[in-house]
C-alpha positions in Angstrom: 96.2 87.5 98.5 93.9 88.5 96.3 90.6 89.9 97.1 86.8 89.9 95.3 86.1 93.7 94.1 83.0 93.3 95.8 84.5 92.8 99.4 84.9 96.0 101.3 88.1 96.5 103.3 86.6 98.5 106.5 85.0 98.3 109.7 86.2 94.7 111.8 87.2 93.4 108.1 90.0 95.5 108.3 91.0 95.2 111.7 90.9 91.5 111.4 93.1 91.6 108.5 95.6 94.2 110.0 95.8 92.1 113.4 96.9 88.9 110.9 100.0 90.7 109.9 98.2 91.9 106.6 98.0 95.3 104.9 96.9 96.9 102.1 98.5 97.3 98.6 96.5 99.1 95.8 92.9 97.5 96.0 94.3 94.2 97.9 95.4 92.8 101.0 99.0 91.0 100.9 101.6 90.1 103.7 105.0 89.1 103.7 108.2 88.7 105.3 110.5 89.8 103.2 111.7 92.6 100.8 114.9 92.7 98.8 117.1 95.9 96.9 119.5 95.2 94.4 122.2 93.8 96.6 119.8 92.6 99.9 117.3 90.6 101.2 115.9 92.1 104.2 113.4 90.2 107.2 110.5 92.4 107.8 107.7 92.7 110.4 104.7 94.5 110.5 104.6 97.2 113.0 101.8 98.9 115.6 101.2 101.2 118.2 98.6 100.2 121.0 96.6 103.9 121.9 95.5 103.1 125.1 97.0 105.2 127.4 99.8 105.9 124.4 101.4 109.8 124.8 104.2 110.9 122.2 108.1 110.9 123.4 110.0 114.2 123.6 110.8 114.6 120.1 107.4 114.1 118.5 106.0 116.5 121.2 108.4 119.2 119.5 107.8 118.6 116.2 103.8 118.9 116.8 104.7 122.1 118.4 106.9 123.4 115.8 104.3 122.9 113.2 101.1 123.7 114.7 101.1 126.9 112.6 99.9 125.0 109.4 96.5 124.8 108.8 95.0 120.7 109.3 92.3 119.6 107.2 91.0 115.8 107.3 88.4 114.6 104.7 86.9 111.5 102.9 89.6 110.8 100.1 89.3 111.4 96.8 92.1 112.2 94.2 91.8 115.7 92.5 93.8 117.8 90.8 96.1 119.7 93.1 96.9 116.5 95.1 98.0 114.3 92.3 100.0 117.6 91.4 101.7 117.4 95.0 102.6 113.6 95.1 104.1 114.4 91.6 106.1 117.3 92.7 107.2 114.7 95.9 107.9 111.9 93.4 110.1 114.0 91.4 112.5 115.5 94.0 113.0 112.8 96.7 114.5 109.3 96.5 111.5 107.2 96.5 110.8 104.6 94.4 107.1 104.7 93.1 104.4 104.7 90.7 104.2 107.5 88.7 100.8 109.1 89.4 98.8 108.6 93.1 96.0 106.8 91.1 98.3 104.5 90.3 100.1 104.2 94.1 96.6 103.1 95.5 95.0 100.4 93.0 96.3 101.6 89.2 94.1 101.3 86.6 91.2 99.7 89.0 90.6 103.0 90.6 88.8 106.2 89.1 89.9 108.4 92.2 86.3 108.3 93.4 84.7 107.2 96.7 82.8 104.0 94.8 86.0 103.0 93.4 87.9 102.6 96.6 87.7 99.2 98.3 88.9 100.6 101.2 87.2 103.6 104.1 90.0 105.7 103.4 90.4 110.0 105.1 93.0 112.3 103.8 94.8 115.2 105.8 95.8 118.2 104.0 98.3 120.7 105.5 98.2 124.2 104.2 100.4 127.2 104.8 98.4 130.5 103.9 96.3 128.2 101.9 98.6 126.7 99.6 98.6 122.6 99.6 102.0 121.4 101.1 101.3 117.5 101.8 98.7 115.0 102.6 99.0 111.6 104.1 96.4 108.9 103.6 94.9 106.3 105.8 92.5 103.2 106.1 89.8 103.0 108.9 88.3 100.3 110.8 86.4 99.6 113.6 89.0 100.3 116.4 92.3 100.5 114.3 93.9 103.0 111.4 96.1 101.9 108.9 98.6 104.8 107.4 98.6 104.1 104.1 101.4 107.1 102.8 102.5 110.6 102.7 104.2 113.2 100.6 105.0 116.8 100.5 106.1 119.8 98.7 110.0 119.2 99.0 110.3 122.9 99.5 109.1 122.1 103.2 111.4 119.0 104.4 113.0 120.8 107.0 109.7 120.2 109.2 109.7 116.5 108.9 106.1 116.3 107.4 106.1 112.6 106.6 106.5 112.2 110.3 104.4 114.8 111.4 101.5 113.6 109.4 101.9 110.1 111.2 101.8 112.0 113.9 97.9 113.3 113.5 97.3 110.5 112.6 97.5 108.6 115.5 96.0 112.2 117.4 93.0 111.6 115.5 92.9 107.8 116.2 93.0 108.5 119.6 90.5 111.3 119.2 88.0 108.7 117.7 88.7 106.3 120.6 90.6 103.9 118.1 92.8 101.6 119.7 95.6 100.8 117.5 97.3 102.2 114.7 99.3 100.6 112.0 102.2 102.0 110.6 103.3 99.4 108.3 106.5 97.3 108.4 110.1 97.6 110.1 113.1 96.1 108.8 115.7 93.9 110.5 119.4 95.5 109.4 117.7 98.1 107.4 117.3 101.3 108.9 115.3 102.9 105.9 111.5 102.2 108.0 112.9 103.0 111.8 110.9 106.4 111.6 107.6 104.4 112.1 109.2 104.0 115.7 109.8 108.0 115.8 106.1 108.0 117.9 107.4 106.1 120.8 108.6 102.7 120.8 107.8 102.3 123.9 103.9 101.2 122.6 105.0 99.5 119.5 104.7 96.4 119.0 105.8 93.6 116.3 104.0 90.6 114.6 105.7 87.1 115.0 104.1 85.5 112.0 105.1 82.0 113.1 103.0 82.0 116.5 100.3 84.7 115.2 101.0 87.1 117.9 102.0 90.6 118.8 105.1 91.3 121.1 106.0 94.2 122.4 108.7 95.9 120.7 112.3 96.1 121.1 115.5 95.8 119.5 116.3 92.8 121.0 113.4 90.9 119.8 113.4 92.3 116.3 117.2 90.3 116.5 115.9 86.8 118.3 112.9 86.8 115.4 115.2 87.5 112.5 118.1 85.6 113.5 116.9 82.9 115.2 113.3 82.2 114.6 113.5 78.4 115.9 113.4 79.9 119.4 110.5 81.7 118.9 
């Protein structure tokens, strides 16, 4: 759907949005059910993790420890220089299918890079290893919920699962701030590509039946009984 430039995505705005199954793309808010490849059409649904009381599973718990010798930064975002240079060194050697520049990723020709630009209260975290840039991941604030909005790092570093350690602080910081949920985006039925949003612990996640407006708690189960039989539910 598509939004007035003058409307500001943050604070309750956001979190009302977010808790409707909607989510950001470039300047906008959209939703949907679907997403298709060249050969499938895939049932989707939006994904989050209630922070109350939430604590990470085994496997997050190393990976925090494993890389709690880089150096965390969080700021207001802002594109510069050096991190348009590290989504373009991301975009060139992994398999992801994307705009060509990060200016581009969040709103294209809409947004200068600049605070006034963005529609949306957006913080960036920077990892650095003896001071040299090796990813970021982007997210959206509101008044009690984040929405993370994307990572990328230097390729040279994928053995320390960044992309999921950066959703990792993330949700550290949410909790921090006393935020209550965070949003990860959308899971796939019979696609397997999105299950590391669940790498956190599924056992806080929950999923948005967009038919009865509510959130349920997660499980594989249900993800079946939504996508293959939605009359029931």
């Amino acid at each position: 759907m598509k939004m007035h430039e003058h409307i500001k995505f943050n604070g309750t705005v956001l979190d009302n949005f977010l808790a409707q199954g909607c989510y950001r793309m470039r300047q906008d808010i959209f939703t949907t059910g679907f997403i298709c490849d060249s050969h499938n059409i895939y049932n989707v649904f939006w994904l989050r993790f209630r922070l109350t009381h939430f604590y990470f599973d085994k496997k997050p718990q190393r990976l925090l420890a494993t890389n709690n010798s880089f150096k965390i930064a969080t700021r207001s975002f802002s594109i510069n220089k050096e991190i348009e240079e590290l989504y373009k060194l991301y975009l060139d050697k992994v398999n992801f299918d994307a705009p060509p520049t990060l200016q581009d990723f969040l709103s294209g020709e809409t947004f200068t890079g600049d605070l006034h630009s963005n529609l949306f209260d957006s913080e960036i975290i920077e990892l650095r290893d003896n001071g040299k840039l090796i990813a970021a991941g982007i997210y959206d604030k509101g008044s009690v919920a984040i929405a993370g909005i994307m990572n990328f790092y230097d390729p040279a570093y994928g053995k320390y699962s960044l992309g999921k350690y950066l959703m990792l602080l993330k949700m550290q910081l949410a909790i921090e701030r006393n935020m209550q949920l965070y949003y990860p985006g959308y899971i796939a039925y019979r696609c397997n590509k999105f299950d590391y949003k669940l790498f956190p612990n599924p056992h806080f996640a929950e999923i948005f039946d967009s038919k009865k407006k509510l959130w349920l708690p997660y499980s594989k189960e249900l993800l079946f009984q939504l996508a293959e039989d939605p009359g029931d539910y």
